[in-house]
C-alpha positions in Angstrom: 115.9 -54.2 19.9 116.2 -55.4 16.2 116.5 -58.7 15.4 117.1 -58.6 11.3 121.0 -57.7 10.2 119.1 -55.1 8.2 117.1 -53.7 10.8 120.1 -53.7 13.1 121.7 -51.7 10.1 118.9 -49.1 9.9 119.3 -48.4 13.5 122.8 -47.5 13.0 122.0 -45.4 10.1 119.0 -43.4 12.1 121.7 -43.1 15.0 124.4 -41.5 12.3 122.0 -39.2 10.5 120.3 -37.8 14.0 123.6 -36.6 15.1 124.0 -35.2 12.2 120.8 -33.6 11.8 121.7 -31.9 15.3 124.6 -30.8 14.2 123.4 -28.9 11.6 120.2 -27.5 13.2 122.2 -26.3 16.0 124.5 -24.9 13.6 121.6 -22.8 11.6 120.3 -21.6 15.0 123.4 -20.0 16.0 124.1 -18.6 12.4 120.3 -17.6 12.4 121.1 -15.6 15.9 124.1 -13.6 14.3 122.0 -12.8 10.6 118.5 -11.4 12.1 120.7 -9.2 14.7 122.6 -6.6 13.7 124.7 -8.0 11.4 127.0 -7.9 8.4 126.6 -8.6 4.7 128.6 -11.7 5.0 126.4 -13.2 8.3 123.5 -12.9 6.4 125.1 -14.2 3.5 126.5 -17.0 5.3 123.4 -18.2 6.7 121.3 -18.0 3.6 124.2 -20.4 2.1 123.7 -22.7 5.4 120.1 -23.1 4.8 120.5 -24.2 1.1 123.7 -27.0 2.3 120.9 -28.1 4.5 117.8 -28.8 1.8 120.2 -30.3 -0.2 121.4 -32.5 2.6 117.9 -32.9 3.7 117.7 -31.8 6.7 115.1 -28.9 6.2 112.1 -29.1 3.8 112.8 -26.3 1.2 109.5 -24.4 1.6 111.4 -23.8 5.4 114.4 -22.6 4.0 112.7 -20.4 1.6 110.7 -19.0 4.0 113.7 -18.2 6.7 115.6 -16.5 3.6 112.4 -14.6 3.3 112.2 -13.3 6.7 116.2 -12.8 6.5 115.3 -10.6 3.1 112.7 -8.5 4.7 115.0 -7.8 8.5 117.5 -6.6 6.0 115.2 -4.2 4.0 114.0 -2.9 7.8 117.1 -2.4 9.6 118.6 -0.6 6.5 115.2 2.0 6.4 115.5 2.0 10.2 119.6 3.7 10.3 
């Protein structure tokens, strides 16, 4: 356990932003669930916007967000050629 104030501080901290963290990843998983399936404008939409929220929060690196928008970009270009 920490001894320091500060350190005692920073474990709080780390405690605050991992629940967050989970929150939010969990939240982008079940968002990520409804765009790549067969899903509306506005899912895909909605996810796209969750991913950015999340870079700017820092939970994801942005190359990762880029490259889930990417694969969101090219299920949408399928399933539209597909029906």
């Amino acid at each position: 356990m920490a001894n320091l104030q500060s350190s005692k501080k920073d474990v709080r901290r780390i405690s605050r932003r991992t629940e967050r963290n989970l929150a939010v990843k969990s939240r982008l998983k079940t968002l990520r669930k409804k765009a790549l399936g067969e899903a509306s404008a506005e899912d895909k939409s909605a996810y796209a916007s969750a991913l950015d929220k999340a870079v700017k929060a820092g939970v994801l690196h942005k190359n990762k967000a880029n490259t889930e928008k990417a694969k969101l970009a090219k299920n949408g270009l399928h399933s539209k050629s597909l029906h």
